[in-house]
C-alpha positions in Angstrom: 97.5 80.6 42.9 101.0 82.3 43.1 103.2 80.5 45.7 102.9 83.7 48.3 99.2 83.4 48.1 99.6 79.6 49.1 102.1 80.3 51.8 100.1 82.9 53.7 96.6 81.0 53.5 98.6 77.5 54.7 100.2 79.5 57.9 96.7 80.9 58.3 95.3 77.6 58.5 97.7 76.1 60.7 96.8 75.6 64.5 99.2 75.0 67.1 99.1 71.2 68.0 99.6 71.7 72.0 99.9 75.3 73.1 100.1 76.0 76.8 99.1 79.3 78.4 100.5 80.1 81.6 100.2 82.3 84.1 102.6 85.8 83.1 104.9 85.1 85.7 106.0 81.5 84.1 106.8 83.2 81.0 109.8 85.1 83.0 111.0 81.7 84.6 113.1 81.5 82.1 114.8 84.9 83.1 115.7 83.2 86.8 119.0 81.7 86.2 120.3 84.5 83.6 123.2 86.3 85.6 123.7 90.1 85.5 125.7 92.7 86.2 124.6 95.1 89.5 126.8 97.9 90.7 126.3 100.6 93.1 127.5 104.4 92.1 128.1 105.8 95.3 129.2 109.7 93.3 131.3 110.5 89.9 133.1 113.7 89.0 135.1 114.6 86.0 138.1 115.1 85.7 141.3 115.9 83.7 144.0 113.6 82.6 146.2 116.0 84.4 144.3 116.0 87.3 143.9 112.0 87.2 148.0 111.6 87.3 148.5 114.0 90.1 146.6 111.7 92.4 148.9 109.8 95.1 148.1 107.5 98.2 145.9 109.6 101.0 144.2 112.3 97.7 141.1 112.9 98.1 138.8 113.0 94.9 135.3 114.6 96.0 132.2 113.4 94.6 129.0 115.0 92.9 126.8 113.2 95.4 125.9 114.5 99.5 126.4 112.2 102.2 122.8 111.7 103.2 121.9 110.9 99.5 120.7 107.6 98.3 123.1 106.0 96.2 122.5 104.4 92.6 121.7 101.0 91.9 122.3 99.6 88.3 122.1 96.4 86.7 124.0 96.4 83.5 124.0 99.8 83.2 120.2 100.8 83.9 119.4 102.6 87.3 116.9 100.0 88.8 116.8 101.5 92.4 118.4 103.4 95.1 119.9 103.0 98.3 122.4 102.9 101.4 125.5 101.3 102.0 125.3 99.4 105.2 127.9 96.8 106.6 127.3 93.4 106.3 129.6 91.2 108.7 133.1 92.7 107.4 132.2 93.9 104.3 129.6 96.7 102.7 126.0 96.2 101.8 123.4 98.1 100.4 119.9 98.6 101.7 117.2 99.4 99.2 115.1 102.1 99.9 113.6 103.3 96.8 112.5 101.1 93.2 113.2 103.1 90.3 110.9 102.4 87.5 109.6 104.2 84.5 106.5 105.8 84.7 105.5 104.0 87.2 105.1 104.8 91.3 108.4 103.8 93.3 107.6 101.6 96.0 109.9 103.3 99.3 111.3 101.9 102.0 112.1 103.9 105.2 115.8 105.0 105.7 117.1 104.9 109.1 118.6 107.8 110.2 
């Protein structure tokens, strides 16, 4: 018996002492406390350098996106959903109105107009 032969039938032969299946959603626990990065595109455009260094206090830069379009929701990078920027106290918000996800349905939320 060569040692690969012995190593594969030992590993075959070996049973986890105490192995606890749990429900799928306790194998994302873990997940809960991991922080990430979310950030809301509200439009882009491009630009030149030129352009870029002409700006001054009161320009106005106009974006790719309409007014009454829902604006992007990312974490890390990846669109996750969409929205609407609402206030919050003194500050902005964002109201989700649509899930993005991959091949799946999006769940919707009403907008308020």
């Amino acid at each position: 018996m060569n040692d690969m032969t012995h190593d594969s039938e030992a590993l075959g032969a070996a049973e986890p002492a105490d192995v606890n299946i749990s429900q799928p959603q306790d194998h994302y626990a873990f997940l809960a406390d991991i922080k990430v990065r979310l950030s809301v595109e509200v439009g882009s455009v491009s630009m030149t350098v030129s352009d870029i260094m002409d700006l001054r206090e009161g320009s106005v830069v106009e974006l790719d996106r309409q007014v009454d379009q829902l604006i992007d929701i990312n974490v890390n990078g990846t669109l996750v959903a969409r929205g609407e920027v609402v206030p919050v106290k003194n500050k902005f918000g964002v109201r989700i109105a649509e899930i993005v996800s991959n091949g799946m349905a999006r769940a919707r939320v009403e907008r308020r107009t």
